[in-house]
Structure formats: C-alpha cells, structure tokens
C-alpha positions as CSV (number, residue, x, y, z in Angstrom):
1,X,146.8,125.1,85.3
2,X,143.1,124.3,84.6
3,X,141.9,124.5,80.9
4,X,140.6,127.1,79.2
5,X,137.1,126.5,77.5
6,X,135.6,127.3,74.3
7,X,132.3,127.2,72.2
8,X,134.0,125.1,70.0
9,X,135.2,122.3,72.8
10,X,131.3,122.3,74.2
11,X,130.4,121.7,70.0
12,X,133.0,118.8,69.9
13,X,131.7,117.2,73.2
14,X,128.1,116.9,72.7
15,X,128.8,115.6,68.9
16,X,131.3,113.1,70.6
17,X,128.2,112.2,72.4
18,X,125.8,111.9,69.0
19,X,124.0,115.1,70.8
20,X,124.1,119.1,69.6
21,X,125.6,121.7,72.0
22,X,122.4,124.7,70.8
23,X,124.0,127.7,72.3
24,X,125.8,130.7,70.6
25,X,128.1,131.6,73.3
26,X,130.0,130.5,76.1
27,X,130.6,132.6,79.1
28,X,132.3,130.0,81.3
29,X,132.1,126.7,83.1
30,X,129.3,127.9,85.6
31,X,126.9,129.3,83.1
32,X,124.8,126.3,81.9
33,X,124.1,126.2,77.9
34,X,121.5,125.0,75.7
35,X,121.9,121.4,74.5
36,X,119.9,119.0,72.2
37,X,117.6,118.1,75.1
38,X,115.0,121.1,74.7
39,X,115.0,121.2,71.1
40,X,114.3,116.9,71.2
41,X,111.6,117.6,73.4
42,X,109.9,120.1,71.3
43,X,110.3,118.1,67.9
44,X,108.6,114.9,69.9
45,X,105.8,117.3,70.3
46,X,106.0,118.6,66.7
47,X,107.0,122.0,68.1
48,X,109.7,124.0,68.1
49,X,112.1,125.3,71.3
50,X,112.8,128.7,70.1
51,X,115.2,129.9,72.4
52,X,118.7,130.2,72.0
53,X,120.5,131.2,75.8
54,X,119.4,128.1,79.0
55,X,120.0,129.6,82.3
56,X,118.6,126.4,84.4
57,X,116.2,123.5,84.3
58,X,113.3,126.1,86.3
59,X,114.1,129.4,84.0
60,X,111.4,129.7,81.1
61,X,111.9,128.7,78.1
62,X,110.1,130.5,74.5
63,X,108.6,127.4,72.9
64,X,105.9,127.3,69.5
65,X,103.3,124.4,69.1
66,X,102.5,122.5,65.8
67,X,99.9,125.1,65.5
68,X,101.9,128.0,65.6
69,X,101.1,129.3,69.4
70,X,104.1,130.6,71.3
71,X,104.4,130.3,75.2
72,X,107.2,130.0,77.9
73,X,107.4,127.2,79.8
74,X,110.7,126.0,82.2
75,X,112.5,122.8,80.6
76,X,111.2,121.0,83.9
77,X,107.5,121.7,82.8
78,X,107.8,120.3,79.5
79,X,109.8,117.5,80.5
80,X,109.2,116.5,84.0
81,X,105.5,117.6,84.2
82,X,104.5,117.1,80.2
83,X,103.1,120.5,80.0
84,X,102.4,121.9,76.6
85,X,100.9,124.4,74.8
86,X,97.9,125.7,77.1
87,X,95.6,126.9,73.7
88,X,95.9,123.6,72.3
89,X,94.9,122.0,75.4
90,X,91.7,123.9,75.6
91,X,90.9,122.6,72.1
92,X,91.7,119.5,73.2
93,X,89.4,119.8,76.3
94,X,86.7,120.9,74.3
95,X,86.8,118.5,71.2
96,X,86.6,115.7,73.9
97,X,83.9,117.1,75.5
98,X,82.3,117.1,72.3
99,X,83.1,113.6,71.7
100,X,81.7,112.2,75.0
101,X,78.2,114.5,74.4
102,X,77.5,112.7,71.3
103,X,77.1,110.0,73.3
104,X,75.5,111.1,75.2
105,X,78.0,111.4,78.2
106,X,80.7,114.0,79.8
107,X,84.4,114.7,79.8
108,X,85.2,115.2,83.5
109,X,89.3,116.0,83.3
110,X,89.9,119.6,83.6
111,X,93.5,119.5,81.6
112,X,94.6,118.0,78.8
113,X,98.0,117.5,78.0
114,X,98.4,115.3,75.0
115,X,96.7,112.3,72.8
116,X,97.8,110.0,74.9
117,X,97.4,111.1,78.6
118,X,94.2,109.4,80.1
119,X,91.3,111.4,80.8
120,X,88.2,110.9,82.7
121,X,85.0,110.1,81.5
122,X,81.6,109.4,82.3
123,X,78.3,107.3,80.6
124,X,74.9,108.4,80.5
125,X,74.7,105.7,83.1
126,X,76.7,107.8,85.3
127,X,79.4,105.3,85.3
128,X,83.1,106.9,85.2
129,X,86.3,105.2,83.9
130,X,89.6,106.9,82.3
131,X,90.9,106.3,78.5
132,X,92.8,108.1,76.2
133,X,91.1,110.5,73.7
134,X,92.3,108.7,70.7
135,X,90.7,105.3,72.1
136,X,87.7,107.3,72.3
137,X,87.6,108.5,68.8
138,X,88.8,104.8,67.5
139,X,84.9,104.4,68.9
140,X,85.3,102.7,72.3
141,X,83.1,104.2,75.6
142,X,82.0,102.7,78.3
143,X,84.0,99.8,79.7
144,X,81.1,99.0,82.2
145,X,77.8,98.6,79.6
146,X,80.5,97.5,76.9
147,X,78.3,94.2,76.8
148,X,75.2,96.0,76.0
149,X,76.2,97.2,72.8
150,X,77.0,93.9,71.2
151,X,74.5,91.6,68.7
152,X,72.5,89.5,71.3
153,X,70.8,86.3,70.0
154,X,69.2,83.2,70.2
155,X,72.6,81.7,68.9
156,X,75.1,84.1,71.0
157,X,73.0,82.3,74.0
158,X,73.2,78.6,72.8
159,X,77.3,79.7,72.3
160,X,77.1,81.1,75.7
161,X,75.9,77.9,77.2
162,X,78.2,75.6,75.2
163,X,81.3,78.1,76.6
164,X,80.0,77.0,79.9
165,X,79.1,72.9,79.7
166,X,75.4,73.3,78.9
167,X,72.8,74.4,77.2
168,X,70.3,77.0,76.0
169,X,67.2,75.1,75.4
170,X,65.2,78.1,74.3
171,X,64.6,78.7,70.4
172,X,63.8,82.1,70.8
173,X,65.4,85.3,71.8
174,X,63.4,88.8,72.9
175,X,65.3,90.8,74.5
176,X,68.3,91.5,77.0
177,X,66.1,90.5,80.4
178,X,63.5,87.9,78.9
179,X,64.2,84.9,80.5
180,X,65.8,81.7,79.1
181,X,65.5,77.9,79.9
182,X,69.2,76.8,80.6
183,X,70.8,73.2,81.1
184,X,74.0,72.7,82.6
185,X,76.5,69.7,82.5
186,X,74.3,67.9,84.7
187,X,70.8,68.3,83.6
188,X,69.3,70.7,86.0
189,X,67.4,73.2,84.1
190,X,66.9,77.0,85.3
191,X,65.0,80.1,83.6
192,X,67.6,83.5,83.6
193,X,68.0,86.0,81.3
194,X,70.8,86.2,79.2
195,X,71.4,89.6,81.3
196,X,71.7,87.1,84.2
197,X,74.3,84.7,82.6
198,X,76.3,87.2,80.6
199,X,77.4,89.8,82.7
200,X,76.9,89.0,86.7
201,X,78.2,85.7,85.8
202,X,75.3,83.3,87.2
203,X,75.1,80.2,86.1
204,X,73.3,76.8,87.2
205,X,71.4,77.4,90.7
206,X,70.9,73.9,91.7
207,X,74.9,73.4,91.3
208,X,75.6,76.7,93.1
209,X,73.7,75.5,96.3
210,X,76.0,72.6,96.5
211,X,77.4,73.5,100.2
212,X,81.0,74.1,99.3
213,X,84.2,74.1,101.7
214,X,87.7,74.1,102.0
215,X,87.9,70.4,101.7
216,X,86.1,70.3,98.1
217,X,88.6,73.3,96.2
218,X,91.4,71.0,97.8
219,X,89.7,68.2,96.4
220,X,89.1,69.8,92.8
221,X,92.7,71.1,92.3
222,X,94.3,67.6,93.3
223,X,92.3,66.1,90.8
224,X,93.8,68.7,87.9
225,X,96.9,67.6,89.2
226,X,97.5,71.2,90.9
227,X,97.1,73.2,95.0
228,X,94.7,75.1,96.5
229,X,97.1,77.3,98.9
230,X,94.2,79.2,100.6
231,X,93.5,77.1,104.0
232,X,90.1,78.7,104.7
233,X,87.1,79.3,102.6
234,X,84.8,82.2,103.5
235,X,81.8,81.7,100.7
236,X,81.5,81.9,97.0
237,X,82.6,85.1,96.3
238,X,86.0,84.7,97.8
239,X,88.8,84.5,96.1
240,X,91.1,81.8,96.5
241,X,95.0,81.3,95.7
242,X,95.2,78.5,93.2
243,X,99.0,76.5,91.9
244,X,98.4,74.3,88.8
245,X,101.4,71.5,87.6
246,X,103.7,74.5,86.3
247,X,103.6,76.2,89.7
248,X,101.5,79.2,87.8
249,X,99.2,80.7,90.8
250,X,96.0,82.8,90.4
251,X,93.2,83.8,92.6
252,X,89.9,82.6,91.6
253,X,86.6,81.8,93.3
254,X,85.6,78.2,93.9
255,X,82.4,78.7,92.0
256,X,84.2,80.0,89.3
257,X,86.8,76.8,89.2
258,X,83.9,73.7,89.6
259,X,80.9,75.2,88.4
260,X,82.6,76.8,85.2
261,X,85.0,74.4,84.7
262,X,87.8,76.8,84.4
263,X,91.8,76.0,85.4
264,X,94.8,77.7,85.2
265,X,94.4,80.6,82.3
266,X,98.3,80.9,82.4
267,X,98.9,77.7,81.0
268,X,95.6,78.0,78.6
269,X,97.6,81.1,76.8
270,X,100.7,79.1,76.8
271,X,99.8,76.1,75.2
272,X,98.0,77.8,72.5
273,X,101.0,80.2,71.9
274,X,103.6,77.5,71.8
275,X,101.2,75.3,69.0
276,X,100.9,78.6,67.1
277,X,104.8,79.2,67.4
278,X,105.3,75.7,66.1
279,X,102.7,76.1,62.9
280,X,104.8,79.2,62.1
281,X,108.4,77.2,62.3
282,X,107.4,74.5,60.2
283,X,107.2,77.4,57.3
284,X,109.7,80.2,58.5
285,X,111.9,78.2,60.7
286,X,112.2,79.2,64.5
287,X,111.3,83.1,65.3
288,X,113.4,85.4,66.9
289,X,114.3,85.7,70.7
290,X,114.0,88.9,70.8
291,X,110.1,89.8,72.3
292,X,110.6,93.5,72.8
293,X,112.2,95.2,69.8
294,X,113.5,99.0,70.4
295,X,110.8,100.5,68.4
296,X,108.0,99.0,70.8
297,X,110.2,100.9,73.7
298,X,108.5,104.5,74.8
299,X,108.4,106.9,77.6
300,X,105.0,105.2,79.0
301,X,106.6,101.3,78.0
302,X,110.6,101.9,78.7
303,X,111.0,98.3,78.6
304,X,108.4,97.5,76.0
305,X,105.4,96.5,74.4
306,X,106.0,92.5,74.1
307,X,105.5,90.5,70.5
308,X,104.0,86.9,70.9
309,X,105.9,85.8,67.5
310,X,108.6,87.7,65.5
311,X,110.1,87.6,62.6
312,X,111.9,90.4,61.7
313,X,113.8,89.3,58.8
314,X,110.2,88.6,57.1
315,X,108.8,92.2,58.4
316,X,106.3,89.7,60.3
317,X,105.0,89.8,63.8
318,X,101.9,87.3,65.4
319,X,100.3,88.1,68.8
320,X,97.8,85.4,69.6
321,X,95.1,87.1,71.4
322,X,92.7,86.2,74.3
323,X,89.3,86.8,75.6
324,X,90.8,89.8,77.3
325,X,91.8,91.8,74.3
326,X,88.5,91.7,73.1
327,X,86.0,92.5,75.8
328,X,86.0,92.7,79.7
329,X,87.2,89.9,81.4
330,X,86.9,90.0,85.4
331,X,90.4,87.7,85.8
332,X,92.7,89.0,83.7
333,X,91.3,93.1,84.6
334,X,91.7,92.4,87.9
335,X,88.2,93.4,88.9
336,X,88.8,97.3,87.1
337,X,87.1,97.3,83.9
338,X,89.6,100.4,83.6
339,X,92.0,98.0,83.0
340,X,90.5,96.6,79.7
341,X,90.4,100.4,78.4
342,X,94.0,100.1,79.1
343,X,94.4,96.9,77.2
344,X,92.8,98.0,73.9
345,X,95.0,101.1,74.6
346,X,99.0,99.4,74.5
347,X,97.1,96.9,71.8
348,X,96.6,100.0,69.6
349,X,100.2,101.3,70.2
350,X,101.5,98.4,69.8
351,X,99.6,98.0,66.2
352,X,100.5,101.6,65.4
353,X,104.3,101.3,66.3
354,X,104.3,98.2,64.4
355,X,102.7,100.0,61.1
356,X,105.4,102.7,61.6
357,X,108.3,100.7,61.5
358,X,106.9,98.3,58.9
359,X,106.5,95.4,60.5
360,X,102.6,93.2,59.6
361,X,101.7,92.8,62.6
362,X,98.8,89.5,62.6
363,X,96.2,88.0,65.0
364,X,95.3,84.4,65.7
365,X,91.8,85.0,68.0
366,X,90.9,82.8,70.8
367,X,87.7,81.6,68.6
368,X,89.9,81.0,65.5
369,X,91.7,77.6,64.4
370,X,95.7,78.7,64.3
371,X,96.2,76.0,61.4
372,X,93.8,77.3,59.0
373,X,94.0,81.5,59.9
374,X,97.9,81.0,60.6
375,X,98.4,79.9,56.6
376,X,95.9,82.7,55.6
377,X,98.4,85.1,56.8
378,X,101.6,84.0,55.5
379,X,99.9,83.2,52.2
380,X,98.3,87.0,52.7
381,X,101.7,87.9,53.1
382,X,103.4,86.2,49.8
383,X,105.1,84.5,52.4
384,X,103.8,81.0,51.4
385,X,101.9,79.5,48.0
C-alpha cells in the first residue's frame, strides 16, 4: 500500500534538502506546490514572489519589484527568459537613453531587463557596439574612438616609438593628424601622424616593402626557437598560425611578428605572472591553488571569474594585468572591439565580488615594476613593514 502524503512530509523534504517547501496546502501527489525556487528568484532581484498556490512552470505567477510595482509573470519568464518588472524596464530604457544623449549618442535596445544585460549603443560617429548600462555610467563609451579621448603628446609619441624599436624624432606635438618624423630600428626615417601609428597600426614603410613570403615567417620563428604552421602566405594582412617553444599557438600577421618585434603574448603574461607570484612567496609563502573561488561563480560565469594570485587566509588577491585590460588590443579582442567592453565588464565584477566578500583585490600593470608596486601593496595592506 502506497504512502499517504502530507504538508508536513513536503516541509521535512525540502528542509532535508537546505530548501523551503512555500505552500499552504497539499492536495496530492499530482498537484505541484510552491517551493524556495520562486521566492530565491525574486529576492536575487530584490523583489518579492507574492504568491502562495504554483500550478506549473508556464501558470502566472503575482510578483512585486524593489520599487513596489506588482505584475504576473510565469516562473519560466523570470527564470528561463530573465523577464522582470516591465515599469522598471522602461525607466531603465529611458535613463540609458539619457546617458548615451549626453554624449552625444543613442540607446538602440528596445528592452531592458537588468543592470547587467548588454544593451546596444551607438557614437556620434555612428559606430555601434553592446555594453552593460553600469559600464556606461562607470564612464566608458565608445570602444571604437576609445583612443581619441586619451592625453596625446610629444612624449606619448617618443613612448610610442620606443614600444616599437625606434624613434620619434620630432620635438613637437600639434595635433592628432600632424605628421611626425619617425625612425625605426634600422634607421629609415618616415613622416606619419601619430593617427597613422597609433590606431591603424603602421609603422616603418621602407621595412614594410620588404617582399615577404612563406620562407621568411619560417625563417623568423626558427630563429625564436618556435613554428610557423601556416604553409602559404597570402600578403600582409593575413593572419598566420604561429607555435613558440611551449607549444602556445596564436595567429598573427607576419608584419606584425618582424616589423614589430612581437612573439608569443602567451608566454609574455606567463613569465611576468610567475616572477610576480614568486615576489609575493618570498613574503607570504606560496598562494593558494585554488584560482576560482565560489564567490567569483555567477549565472553569466558558472565556473568563474579567475584570480592571478590568492591568498585567502590574508583577505588578499593580485591579478597582474595586460595591455588588454586597459585599452583595445586587436590580438587578445579578437578583431571585435566589443570584446574589450566585455573585458572591462567581468574586470568590474570581478572587483565588485571581490569588495563584497572582502577580499583586497590589487593590480601589478604591464608598465609597472612588480618589485617595487608589489611591496607597496602588502606594506598598504599592514601585511609587511
């Protein structure tokens, strides 16, 4: 003879499963009931499910938004489609759209769930990307003229050059597209503006004339001990499959490898993060193995947001950052300056989940020297004298 259910054995069930059975009655083992799931999903939201009775996952439910606006919405809305409250969403429509006029551009989505759903966008330039509204108000915009905005000088071109092998032989700087006189690692000498150099990536002409083949990207990656695995070479633009001595492959253009001196940018983060990891040993001992904690675990990153360096017994976490995190970089965004929106975006997360569950979370820069910014933090931190 089958057993007879109760409320009270649907109560004991979901606590033996750390969960809450939420309904007031039970009719009998057909009729589906209200658990924890609905009432989770509303507090995530910092709402409320008001509803007492669940039929099934498509029957509307009576839910309230942090703002006190009531609708009905199915459980399979809310959680499979991330529908919400549609009154907020038009504020949220229109405050964005009120945030891209003031500068000077549009809002082109035409629903808005939450904070942290992308929407579209587009520049006075007309150019169009996606990014969150909460990247937008932390004051980033256009991915595409990002270079525009920065401090442009007779020194940012001589550092320019110098990142590149040569030099700026000009003393003084006009403007974006005045030209420059340039010298590159073997002494030809160009005029370019810093327009030119900066953004579409040009560099020495005379050296870029140099007939290239097949024959000389073999010929270059032997040399750095590494492969070139393409066997045909189209022209300068094409991208080639590279393998340096720790089998790491990455496409890249020829020009790109001999003209500006660049190799494997796997191994370049790798070195730099191992000598920062064995600054911090020397003063905290080795850190921990664990890269993704659970905090740094959401619905958008089930597996994680990754730390460089943690030390969670100090409250103490070190990501050594790139070029990448801090503008557009054509390698590593995979030719979609989208994708360097979408950097800054899990960088801020990853900052904000960090603040939330108190961990410091530090940065050693690509520019910066780790043995002298690495010591600033731990002595920052009381960590060190």
């Amino acid at each position: 003879m089958s057993k007879k259910f109760s409320l009270d054995d649907a109560i004991k069930i979901a606590e033996s499963r750390e969960g809450k059975c939420l309904s007031k009655e039970y009719i009998n083992c057909e009729i589906p009931m209200l658990w924890e799931l609905a009432k989770e999903l509303a507090c995530a939201k910092n709402g409320k499910c008001i509803s007492e009775n669940y039929v099934n996952n498509s029957s509307p439910l009576l839910w309230e938004c942090k703002n006190n606006h009531q609708f009905r919405l199915s459980l399979s809305d809310v959680k499979n489609k991330g529908n919400w409250c549609r009154e907020c969403m038009k504020l949220g429509l229109g405050f964005a759209q009120n945030l891209a006029n003031k500068r000077g551009g549009t809002c082109l989505s035409s629903s808005y769930h939450n904070r942290r759903t992308p929407l579209s966008w587009r520049c006075s330039e007309g150019h169009s990307w996606l990014a969150r509204i909460d990247s937008i108000q932390r004051g980033t915009w256009c991915p595409h003229c990002v270079g525009k905005s920065e401090k442009l000088d007779i020194e940012y071109a001589k550092e320019l050059a110098r990142s590149r092998n040569g030099e700026c032989l000009s003393d003084v700087y006009i403007n974006y597209t005045t030209h420059l006189r340039w010298r590159c690692s073997k002494s030809h000498e160009w005029l370019a503006s810093i327009s030119g150099i900066k953004n579409k990536n040009y560099w020495c002409p005379h050296c870029a004339s140099t007939k290239f083949d097949i024959a000389i990207a073999k010929s270059i990656a032997y040399s750095r001990a590494g492969e070139c695995l393409t066997d045909s070479y189209i022209n300068c633009k094409s991208q080639l499959l590279w393998s340096c001595n720790k089998n790491h492959q990455w496409y890249a253009t020829l020009s790109h490898v001999k003209n500006d001196n660049t190799w494997c940018p796997y191994c370049s983060k790798y070195k730099r993060e191992r000598l920062c990891r064995e600054i911090m040993s020397k003063y905290l001992g080795p850190p921990s193995k664990i890269r993704r904690p659970d905090f740094l675990k959401t619905l958008d990153h089930p597996t994680g947001l990754e730390l460089d360096i943690y030390y969670p017994q100090y409250g103490l976490a070190i990501e050594v950052q790139g070029e990448q995190h801090k503008r557009y970089v054509e390698f590593f965004h995979n030719g979609d300056p989208n994708n360097f929106i979408k950097q800054q975006e899990r960088d801020q997360l990853k900052k904000e989940l960090c603040e939330e569950n108190q961990i410091a979370l530090r940065y050693v820069w690509y520019y910066e020297d780790p043995y002298i910014v690495i010591l600033e933090h731990l002595r920052e931190l009381g960590l060190i004298e």
